[in-house]
N, CA, C and O atoms as a GROMACS GRO file, in nm:
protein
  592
    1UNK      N    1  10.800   0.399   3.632
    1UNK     CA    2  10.661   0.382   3.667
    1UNK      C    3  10.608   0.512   3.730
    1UNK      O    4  10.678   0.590   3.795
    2UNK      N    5  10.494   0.523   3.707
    2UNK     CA    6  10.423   0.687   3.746
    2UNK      C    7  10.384   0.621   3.916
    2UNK      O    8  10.370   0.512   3.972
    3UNK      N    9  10.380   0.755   3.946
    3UNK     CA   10  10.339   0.708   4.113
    3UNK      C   11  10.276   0.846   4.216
    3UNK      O   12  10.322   0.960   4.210
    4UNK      N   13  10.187   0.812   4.288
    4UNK     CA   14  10.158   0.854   4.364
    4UNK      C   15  10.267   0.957   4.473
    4UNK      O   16  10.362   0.904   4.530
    5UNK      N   17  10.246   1.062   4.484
    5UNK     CA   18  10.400   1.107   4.550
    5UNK      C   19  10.289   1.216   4.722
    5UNK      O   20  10.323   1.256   4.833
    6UNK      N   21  10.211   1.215   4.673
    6UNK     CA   22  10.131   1.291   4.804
    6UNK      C   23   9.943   1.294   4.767
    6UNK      O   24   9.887   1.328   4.663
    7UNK      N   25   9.888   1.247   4.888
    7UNK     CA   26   9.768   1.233   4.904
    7UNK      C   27   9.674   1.375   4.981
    7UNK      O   28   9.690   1.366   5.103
    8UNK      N   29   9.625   1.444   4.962
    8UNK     CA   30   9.600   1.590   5.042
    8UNK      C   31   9.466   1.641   4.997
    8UNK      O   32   9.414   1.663   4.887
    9UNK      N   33   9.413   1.658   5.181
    9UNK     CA   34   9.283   1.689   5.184
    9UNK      C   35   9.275   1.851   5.304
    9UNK      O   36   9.333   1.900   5.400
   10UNK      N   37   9.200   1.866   5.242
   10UNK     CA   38   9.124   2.050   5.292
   10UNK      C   39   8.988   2.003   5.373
   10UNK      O   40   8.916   1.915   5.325
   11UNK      N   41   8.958   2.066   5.496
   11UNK     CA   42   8.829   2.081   5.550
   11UNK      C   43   8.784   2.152   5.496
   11UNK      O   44   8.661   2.145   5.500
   12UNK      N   45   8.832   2.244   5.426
   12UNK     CA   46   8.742   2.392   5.398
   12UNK      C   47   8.783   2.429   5.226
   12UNK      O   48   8.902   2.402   5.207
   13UNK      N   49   8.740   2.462   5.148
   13UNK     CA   50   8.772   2.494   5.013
   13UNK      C   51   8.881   2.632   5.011
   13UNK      O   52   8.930   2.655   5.122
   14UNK      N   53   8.913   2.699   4.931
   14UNK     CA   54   8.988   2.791   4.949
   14UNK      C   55   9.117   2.780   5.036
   14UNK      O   56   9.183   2.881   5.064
   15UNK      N   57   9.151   2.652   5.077
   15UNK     CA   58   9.273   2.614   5.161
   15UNK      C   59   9.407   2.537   5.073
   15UNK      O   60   9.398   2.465   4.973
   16UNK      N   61   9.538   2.583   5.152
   16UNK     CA   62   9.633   2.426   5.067
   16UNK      C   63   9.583   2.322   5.155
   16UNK      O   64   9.545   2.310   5.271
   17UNK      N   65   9.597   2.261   5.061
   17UNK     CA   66   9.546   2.091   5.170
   17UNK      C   67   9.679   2.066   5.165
   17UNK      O   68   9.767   2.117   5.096
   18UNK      N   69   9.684   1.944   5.280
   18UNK     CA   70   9.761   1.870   5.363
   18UNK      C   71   9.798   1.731   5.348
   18UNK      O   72   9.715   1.643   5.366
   19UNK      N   73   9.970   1.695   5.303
   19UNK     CA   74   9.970   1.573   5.283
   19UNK      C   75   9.912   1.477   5.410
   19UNK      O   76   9.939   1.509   5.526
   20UNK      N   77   9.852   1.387   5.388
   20UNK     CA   78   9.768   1.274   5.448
   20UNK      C   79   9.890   1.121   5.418
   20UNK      O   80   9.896   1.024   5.494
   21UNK      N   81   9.953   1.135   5.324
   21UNK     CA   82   9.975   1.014   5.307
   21UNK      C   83   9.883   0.926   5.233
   21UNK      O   84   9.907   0.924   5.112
   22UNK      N   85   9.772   0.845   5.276
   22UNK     CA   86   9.678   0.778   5.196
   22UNK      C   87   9.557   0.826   5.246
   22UNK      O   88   9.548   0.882   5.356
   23UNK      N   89   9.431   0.801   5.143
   23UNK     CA   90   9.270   0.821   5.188
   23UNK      C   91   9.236   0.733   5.066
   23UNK      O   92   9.298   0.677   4.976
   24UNK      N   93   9.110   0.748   5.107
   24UNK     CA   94   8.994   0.658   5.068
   24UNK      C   95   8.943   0.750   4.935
   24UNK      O   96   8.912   0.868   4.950
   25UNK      N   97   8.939   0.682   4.800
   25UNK     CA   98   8.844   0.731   4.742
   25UNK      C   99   8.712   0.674   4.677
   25UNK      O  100   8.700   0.573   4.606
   26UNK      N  101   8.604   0.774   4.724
   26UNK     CA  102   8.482   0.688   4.711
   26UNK      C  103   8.393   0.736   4.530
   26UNK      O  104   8.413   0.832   4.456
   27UNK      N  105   8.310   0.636   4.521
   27UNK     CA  106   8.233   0.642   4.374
   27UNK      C  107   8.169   0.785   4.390
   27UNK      O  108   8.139   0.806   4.508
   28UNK      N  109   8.134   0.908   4.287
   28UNK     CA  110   8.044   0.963   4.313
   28UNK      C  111   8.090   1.088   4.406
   28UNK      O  112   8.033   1.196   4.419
   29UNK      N  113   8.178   1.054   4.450
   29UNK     CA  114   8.228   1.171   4.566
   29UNK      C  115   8.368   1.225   4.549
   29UNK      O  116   8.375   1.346   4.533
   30UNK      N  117   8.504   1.139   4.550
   30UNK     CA  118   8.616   1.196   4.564
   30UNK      C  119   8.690   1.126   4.679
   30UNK      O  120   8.683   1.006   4.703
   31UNK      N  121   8.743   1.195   4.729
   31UNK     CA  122   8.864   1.197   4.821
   31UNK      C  123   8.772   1.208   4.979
   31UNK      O  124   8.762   1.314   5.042
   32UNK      N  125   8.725   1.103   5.013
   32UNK     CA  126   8.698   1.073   5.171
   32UNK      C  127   8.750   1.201   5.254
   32UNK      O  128   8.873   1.205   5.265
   33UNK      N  129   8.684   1.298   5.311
   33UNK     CA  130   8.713   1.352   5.382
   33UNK      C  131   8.730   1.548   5.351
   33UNK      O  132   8.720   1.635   5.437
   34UNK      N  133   8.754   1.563   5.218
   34UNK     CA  134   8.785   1.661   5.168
   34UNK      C  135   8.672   1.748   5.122
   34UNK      O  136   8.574   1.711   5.056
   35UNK      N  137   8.695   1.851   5.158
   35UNK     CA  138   8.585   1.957   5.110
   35UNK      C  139   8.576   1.983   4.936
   35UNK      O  140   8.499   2.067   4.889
   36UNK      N  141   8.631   1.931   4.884
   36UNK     CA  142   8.603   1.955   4.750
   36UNK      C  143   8.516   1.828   4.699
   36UNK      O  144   8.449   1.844   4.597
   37UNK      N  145   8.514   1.717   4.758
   37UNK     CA  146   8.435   1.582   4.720
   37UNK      C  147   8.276   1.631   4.733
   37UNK      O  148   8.235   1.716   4.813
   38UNK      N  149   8.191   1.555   4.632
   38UNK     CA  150   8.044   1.570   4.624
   38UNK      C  151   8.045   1.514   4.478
   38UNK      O  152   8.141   1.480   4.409
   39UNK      N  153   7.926   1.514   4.453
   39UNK     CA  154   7.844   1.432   4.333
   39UNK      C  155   7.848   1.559   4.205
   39UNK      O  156   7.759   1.610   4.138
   40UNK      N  157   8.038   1.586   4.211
   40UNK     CA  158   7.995   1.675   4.018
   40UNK      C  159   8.135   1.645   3.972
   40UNK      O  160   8.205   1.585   4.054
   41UNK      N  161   8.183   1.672   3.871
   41UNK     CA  162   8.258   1.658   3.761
   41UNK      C  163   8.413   1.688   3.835
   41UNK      O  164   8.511   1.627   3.792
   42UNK      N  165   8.424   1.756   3.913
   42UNK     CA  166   8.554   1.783   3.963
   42UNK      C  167   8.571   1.719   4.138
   42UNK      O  168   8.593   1.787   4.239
   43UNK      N  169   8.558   1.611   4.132
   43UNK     CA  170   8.573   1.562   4.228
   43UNK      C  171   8.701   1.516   4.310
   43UNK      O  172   8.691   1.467   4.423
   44UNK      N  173   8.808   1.532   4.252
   44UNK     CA  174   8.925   1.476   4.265
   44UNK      C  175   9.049   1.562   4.155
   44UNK      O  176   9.065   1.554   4.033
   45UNK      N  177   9.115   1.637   4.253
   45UNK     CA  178   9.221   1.718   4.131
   45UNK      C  179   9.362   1.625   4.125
   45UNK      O  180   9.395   1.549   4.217
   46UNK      N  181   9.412   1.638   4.044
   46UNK     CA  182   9.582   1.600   4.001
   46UNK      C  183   9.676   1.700   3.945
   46UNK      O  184   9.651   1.763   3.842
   47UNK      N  185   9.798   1.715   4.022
   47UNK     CA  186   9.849   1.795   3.942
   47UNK      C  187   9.969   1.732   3.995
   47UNK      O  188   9.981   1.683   4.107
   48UNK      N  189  10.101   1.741   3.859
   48UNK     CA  190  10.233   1.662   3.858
   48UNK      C  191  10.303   1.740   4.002
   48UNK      O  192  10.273   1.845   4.058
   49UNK      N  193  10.413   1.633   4.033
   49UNK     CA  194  10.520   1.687   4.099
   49UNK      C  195  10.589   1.773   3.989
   49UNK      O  196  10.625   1.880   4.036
   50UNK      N  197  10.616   1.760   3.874
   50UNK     CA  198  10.678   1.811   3.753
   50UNK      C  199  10.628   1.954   3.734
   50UNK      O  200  10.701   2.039   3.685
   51UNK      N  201  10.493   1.982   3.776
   51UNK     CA  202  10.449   2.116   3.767
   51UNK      C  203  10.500   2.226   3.945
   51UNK      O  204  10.533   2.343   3.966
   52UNK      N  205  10.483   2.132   4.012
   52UNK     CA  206  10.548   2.172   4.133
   52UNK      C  207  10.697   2.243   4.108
   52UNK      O  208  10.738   2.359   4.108
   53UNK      N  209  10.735   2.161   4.096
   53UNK     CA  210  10.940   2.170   3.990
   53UNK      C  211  10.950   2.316   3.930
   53UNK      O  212  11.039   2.399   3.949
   54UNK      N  213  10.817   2.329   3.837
   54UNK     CA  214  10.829   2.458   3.793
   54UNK      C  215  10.833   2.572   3.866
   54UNK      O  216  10.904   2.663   3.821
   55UNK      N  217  10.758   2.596   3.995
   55UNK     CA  218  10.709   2.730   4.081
   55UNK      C  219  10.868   2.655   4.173
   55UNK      O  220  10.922   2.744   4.238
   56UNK      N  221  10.917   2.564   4.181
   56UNK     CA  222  10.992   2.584   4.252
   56UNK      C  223  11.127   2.667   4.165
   56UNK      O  224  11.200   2.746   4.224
   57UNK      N  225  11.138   2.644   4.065
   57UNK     CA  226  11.255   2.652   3.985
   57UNK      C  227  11.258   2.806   4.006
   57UNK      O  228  11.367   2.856   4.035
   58UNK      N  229  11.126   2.902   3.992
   58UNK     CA  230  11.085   3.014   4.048
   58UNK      C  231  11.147   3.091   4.110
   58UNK      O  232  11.171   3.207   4.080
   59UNK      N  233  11.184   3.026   4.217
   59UNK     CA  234  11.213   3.073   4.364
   59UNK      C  235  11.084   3.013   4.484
   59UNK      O  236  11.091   3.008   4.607
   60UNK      N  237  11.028   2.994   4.439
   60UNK     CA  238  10.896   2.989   4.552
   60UNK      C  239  10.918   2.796   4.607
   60UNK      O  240  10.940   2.691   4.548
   61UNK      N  241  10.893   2.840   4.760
   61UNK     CA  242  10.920   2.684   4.839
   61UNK      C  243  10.772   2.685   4.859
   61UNK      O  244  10.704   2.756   4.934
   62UNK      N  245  10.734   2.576   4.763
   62UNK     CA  246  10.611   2.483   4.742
   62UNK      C  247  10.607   2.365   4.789
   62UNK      O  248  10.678   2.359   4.889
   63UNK      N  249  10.554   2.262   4.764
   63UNK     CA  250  10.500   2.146   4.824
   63UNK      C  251  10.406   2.089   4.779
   63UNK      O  252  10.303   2.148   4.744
   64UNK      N  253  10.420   1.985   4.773
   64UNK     CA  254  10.218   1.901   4.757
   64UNK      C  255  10.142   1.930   4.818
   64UNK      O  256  10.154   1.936   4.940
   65UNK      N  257  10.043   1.957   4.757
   65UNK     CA  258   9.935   1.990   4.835
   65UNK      C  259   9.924   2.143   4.871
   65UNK      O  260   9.850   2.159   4.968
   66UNK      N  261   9.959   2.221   4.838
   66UNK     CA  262   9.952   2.382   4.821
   66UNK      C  263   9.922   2.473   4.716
   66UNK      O  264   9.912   2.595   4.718
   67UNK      N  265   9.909   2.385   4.620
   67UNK     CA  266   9.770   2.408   4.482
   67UNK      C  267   9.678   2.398   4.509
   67UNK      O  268   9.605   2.466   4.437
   68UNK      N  269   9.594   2.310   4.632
   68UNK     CA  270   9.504   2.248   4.654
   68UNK      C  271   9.470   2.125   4.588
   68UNK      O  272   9.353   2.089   4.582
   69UNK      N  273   9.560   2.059   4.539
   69UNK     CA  274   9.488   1.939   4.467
   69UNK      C  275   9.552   1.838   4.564
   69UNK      O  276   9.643   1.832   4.647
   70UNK      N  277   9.435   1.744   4.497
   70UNK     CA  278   9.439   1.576   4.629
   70UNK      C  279   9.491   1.517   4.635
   70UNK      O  280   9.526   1.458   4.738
   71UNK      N  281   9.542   1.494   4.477
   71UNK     CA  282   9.668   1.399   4.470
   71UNK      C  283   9.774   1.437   4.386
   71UNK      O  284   9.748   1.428   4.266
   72UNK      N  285   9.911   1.484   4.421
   72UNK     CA  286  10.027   1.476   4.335
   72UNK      C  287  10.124   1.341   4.289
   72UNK      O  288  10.188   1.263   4.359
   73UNK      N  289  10.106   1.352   4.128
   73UNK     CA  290  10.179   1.262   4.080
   73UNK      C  291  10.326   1.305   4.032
   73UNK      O  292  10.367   1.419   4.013
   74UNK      N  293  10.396   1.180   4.016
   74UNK     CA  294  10.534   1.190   3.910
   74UNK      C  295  10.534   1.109   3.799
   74UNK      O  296  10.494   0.994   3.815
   75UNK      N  297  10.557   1.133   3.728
   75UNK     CA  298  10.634   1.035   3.598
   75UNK      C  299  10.488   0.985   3.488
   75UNK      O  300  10.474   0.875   3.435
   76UNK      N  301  10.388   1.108   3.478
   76UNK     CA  302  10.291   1.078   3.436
   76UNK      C  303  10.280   1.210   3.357
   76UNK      O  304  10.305   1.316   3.415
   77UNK      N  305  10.244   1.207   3.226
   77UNK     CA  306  10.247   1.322   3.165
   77UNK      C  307  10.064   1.370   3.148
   77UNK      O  308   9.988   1.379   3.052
   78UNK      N  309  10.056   1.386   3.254
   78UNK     CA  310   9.867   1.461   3.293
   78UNK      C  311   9.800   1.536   3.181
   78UNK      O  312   9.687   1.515   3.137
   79UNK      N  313   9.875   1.613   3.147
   79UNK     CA  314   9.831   1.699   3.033
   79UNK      C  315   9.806   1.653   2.907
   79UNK      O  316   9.736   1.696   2.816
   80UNK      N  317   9.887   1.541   2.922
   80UNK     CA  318   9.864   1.499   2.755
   80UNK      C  319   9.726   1.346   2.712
   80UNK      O  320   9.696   1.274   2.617
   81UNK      N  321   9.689   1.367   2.836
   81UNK     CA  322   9.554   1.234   2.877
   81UNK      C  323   9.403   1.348   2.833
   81UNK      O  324   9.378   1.448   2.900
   82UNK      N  325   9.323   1.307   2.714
   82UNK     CA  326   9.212   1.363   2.705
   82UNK      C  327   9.108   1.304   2.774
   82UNK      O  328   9.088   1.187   2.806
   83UNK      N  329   9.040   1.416   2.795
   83UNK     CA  330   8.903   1.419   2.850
   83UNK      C  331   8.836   1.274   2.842
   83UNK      O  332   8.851   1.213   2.736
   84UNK      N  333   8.772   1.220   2.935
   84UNK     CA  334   8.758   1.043   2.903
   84UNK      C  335   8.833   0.937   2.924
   84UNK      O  336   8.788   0.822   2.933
   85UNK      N  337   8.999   0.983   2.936
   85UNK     CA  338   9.064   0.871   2.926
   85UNK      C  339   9.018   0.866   3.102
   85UNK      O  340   8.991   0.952   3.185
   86UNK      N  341   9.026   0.692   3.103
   86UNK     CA  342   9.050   0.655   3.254
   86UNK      C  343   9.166   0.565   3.292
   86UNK      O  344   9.201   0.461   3.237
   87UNK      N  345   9.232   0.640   3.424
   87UNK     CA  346   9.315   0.612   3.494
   87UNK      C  347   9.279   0.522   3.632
   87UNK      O  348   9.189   0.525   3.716
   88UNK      N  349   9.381   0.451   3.613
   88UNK     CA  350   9.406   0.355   3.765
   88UNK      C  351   9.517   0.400   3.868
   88UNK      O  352   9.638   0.398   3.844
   89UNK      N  353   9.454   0.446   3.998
   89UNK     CA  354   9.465   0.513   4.116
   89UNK      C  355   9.523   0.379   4.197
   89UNK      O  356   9.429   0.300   4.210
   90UNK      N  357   9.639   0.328   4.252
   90UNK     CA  358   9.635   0.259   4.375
   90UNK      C  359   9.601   0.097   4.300
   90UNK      O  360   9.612   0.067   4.181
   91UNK      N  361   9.557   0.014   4.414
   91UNK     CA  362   9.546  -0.142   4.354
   91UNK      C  363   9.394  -0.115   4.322
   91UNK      O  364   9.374  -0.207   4.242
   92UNK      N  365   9.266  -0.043   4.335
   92UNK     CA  366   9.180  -0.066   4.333
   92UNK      C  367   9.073   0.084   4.227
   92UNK      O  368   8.973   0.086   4.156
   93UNK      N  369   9.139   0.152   4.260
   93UNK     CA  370   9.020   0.296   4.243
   93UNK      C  371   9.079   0.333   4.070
   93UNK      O  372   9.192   0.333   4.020
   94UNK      N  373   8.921   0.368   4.008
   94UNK     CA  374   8.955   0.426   3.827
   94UNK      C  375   8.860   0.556   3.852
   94UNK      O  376   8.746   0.568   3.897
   95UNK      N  377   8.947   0.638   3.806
   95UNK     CA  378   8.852   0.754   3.776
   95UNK      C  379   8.871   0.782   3.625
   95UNK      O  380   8.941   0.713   3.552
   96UNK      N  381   8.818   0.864   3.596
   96UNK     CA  382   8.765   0.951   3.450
   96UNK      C  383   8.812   1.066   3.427
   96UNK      O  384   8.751   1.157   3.482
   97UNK      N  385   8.914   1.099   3.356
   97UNK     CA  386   8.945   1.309   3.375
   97UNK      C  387   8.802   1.355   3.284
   97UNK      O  388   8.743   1.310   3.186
   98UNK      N  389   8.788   1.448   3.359
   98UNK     CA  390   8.670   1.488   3.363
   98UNK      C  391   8.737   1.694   3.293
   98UNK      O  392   8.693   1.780   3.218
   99UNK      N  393   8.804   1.683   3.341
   99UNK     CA  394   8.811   1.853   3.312
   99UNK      C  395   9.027   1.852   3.321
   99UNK      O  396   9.114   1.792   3.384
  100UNK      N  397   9.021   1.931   3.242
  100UNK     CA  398   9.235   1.967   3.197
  100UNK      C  399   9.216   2.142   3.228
  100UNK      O  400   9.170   2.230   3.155
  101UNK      N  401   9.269   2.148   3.361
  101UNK     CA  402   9.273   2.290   3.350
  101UNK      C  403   9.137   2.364   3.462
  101UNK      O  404   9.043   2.294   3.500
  102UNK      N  405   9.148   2.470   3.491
  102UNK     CA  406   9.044   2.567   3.542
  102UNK      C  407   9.055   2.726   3.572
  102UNK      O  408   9.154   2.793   3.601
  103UNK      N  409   8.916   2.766   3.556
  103UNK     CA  410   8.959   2.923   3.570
  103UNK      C  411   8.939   2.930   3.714
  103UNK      O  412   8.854   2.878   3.788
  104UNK      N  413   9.065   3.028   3.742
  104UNK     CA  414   9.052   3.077   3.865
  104UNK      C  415   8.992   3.214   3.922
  104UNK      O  416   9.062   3.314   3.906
  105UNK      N  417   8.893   3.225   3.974
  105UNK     CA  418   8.792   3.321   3.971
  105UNK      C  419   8.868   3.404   4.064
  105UNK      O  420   8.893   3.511   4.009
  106UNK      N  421   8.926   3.395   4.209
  106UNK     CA  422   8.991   3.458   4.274
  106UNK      C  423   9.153   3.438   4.289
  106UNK      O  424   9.181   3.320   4.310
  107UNK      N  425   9.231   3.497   4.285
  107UNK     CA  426   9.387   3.450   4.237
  107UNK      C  427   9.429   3.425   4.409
  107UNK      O  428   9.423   3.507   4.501
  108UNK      N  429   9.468   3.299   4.414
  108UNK     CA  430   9.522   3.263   4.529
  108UNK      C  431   9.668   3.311   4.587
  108UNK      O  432   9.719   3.416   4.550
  109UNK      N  433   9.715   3.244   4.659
  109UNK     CA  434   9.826   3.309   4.741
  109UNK      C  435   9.964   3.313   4.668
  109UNK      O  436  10.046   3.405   4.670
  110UNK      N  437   9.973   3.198   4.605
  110UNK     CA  438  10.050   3.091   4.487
  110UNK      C  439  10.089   3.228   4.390
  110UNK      O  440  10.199   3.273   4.358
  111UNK      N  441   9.961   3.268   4.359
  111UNK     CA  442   9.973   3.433   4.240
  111UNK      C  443  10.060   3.494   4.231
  111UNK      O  444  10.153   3.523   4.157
  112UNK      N  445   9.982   3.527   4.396
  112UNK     CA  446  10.053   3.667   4.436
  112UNK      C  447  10.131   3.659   4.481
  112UNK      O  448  10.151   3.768   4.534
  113UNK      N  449  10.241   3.568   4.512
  113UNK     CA  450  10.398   3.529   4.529
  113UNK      C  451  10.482   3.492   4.393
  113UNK      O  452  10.601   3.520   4.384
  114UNK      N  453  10.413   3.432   4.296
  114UNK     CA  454  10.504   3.466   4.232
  114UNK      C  455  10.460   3.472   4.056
  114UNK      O  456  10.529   3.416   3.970
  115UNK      N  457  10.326   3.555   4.024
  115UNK     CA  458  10.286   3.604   3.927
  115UNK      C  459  10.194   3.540   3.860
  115UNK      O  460  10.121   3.589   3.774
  116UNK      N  461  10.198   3.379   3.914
  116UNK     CA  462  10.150   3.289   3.831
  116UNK      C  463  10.150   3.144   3.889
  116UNK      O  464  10.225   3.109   3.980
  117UNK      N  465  10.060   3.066   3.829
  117UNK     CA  466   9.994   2.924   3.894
  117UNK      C  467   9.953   2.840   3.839
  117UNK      O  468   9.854   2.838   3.765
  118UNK      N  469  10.072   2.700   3.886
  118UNK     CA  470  10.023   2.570   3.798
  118UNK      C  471   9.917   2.510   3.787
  118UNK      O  472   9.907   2.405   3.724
  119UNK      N  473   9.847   2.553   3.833
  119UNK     CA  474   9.711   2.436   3.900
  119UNK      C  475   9.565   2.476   3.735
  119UNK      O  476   9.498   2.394   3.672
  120UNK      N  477   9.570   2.626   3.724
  120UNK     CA  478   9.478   2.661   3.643
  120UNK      C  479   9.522   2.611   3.491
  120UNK      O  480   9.433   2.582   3.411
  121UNK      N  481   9.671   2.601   3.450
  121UNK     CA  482   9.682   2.560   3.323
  121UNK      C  483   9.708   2.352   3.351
  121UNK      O  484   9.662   2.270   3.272
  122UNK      N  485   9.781   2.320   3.465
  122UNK     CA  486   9.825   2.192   3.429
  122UNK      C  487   9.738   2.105   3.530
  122UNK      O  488   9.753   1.983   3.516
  123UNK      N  489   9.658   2.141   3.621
  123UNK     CA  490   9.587   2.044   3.701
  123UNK      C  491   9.495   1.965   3.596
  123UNK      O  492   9.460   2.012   3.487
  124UNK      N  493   9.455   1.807   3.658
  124UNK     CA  494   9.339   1.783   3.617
  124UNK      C  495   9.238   1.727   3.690
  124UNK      O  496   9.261   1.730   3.811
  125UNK      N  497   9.117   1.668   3.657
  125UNK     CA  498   9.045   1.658   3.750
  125UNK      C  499   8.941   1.597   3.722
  125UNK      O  500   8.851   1.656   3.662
  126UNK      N  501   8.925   1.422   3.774
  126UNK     CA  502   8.902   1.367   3.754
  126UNK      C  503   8.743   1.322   3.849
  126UNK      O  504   8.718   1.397   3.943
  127UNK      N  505   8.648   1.212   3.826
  127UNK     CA  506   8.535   1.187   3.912
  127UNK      C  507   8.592   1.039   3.907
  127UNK      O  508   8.670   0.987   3.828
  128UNK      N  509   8.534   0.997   4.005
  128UNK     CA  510   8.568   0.818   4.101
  128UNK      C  511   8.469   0.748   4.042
  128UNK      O  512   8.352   0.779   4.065
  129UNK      N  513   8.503   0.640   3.951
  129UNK     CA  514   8.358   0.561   3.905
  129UNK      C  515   8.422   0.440   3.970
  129UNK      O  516   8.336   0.353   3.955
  130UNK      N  517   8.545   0.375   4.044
  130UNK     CA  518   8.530   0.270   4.139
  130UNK      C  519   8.617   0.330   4.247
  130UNK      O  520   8.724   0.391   4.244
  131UNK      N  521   8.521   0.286   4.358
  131UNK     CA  522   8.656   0.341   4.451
  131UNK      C  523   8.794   0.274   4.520
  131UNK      O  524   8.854   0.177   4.473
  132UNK      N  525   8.821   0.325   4.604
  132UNK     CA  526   8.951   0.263   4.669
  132UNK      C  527   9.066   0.303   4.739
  132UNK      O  528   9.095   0.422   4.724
  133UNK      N  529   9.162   0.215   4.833
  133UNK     CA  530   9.258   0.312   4.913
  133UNK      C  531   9.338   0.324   4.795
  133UNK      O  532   9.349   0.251   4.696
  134UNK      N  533   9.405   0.458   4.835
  134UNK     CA  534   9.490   0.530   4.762
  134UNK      C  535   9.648   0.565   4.890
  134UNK      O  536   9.644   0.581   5.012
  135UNK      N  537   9.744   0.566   4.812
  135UNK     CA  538   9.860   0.619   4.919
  135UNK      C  539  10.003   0.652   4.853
  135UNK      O  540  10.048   0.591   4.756
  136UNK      N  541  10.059   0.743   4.908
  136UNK     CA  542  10.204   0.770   4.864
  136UNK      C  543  10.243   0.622   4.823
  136UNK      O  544  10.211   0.524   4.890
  137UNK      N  545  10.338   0.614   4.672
  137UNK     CA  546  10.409   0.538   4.639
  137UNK      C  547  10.351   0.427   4.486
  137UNK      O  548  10.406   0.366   4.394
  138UNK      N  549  10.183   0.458   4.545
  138UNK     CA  550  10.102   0.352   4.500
  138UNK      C  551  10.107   0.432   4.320
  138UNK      O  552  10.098   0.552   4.296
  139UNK      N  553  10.119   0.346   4.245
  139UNK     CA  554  10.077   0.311   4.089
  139UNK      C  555  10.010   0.430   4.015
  139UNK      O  556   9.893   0.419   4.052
  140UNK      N  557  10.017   0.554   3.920
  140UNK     CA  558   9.954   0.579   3.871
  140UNK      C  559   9.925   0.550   3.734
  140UNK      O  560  10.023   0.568   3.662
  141UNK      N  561   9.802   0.504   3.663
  141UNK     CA  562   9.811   0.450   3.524
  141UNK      C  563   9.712   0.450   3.442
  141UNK      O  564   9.604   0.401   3.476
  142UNK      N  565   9.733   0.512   3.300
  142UNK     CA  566   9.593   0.549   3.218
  142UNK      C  567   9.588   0.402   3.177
  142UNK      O  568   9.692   0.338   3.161
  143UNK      N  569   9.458   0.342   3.159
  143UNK     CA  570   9.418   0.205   3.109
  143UNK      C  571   9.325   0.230   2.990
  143UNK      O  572   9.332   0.134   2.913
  144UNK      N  573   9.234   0.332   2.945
  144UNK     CA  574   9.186   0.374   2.855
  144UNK      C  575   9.185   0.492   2.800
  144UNK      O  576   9.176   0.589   2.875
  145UNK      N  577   9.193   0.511   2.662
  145UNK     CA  578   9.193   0.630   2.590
  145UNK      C  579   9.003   0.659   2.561
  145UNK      O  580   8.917   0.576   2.531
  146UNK      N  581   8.986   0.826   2.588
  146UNK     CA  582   8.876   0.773   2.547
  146UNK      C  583   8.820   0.729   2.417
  146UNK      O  584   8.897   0.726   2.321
  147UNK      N  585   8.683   0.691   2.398
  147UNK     CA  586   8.661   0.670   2.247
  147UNK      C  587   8.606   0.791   2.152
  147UNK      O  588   8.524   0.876   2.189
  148UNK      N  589   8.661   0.784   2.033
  148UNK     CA  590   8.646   0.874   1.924
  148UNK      C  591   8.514   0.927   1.946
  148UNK      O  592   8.468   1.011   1.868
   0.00000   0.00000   0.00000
C-alpha cells in the first residue's frame, strides 16, 4: 500500500520545509500553513521517498522535506500518474496533479551539493478540490485516470 511517509511545511518559500507529521489540507489553497499554498495550480508538491533514495545513494544525507515539497510518499509510482488523474490523500482530502515536474529558475542548495535535483524532474504537484487531515502513515491513492 502507498503511504504517506512525511508531511512538511515552510513559512517562507525558498526554504526545506519541515516534517510536521500531519496538517490540514484545504480546497483552493494547499497545505494549511505553508507558504507555497494560495489559489493556483501548484498548490501542494509530492515527491517519492524513492526519489529521496536516489540523492541519497549519491552520497548526500537528505530527508523529507528538503526538496521543499509537502508531502513525501512511498510505494506510489508519481511519475507515471498524468496530468488530471486524481488522487486520495488520508481518509478525506482528493487533489488533481496539476503539473509533473518544474523549472528551477534559481538552483538550490540540493544542486550545488551534489550536481543535481529530484524535485525539478520527479516532483508533482497537485491543487485540493476536497479537503482534509492528512498525516504520516495515512493512504496514498490514484482513484481516477484522467479523461481522454
Amino acid at each position: 500500500m502507498a503511504k504517506i511517509v512525511a508531511v512538511c511545511t515552510s513559512e517562507k518559500k525558498g526554504m526545506r520545509k519541515k516534517n510536521i507529521d500531519r496538517g490540514m489540507l484545504k480546497i483552493d489553497f494547499g497545505l494549511e500553513g505553508d507558504a507555497h499554498g494560495g489559489p493556483w495550480h501548484r498548490q501542494v508538491s509530492l515527491l517519492a521517498l524513492e526519489s529521496i533514495q536516489k540523492m541519497r545513494n549519491m552520497g548526500l544525507d537528505v530527508n523529507p522535506g528538503d526538496f521543499a515539497e509537502n508531502i513525501t510518499t512511498e510505494g506510489i509510482d508519481l511519475l507515471s500518474l498524468p496530468i488530471g488523474t486524481r488522487l486520495r490523500l488520508g481518509p478525506e482530502a482528493i487533489g488533481e496533479v496539476t503539473q509533473i515536474g518544474k523549472e528551477c529558475h534559481n538552483r538550490c542548495a540540493i544542486y550545488y551539493q551534489a550536481g543535481d535535483c529530484v524535485m525539478p524532474k520527479e516532483g508533482i504537484f497537485i491543487k485540493v478540490l476536497t479537503g482534509g487531515p492528512v498525516q504520516v502513515g495515512d493512504p496514498v491513492k490514484a482513484i481516477t485516470e484522467p479523461e481522454e
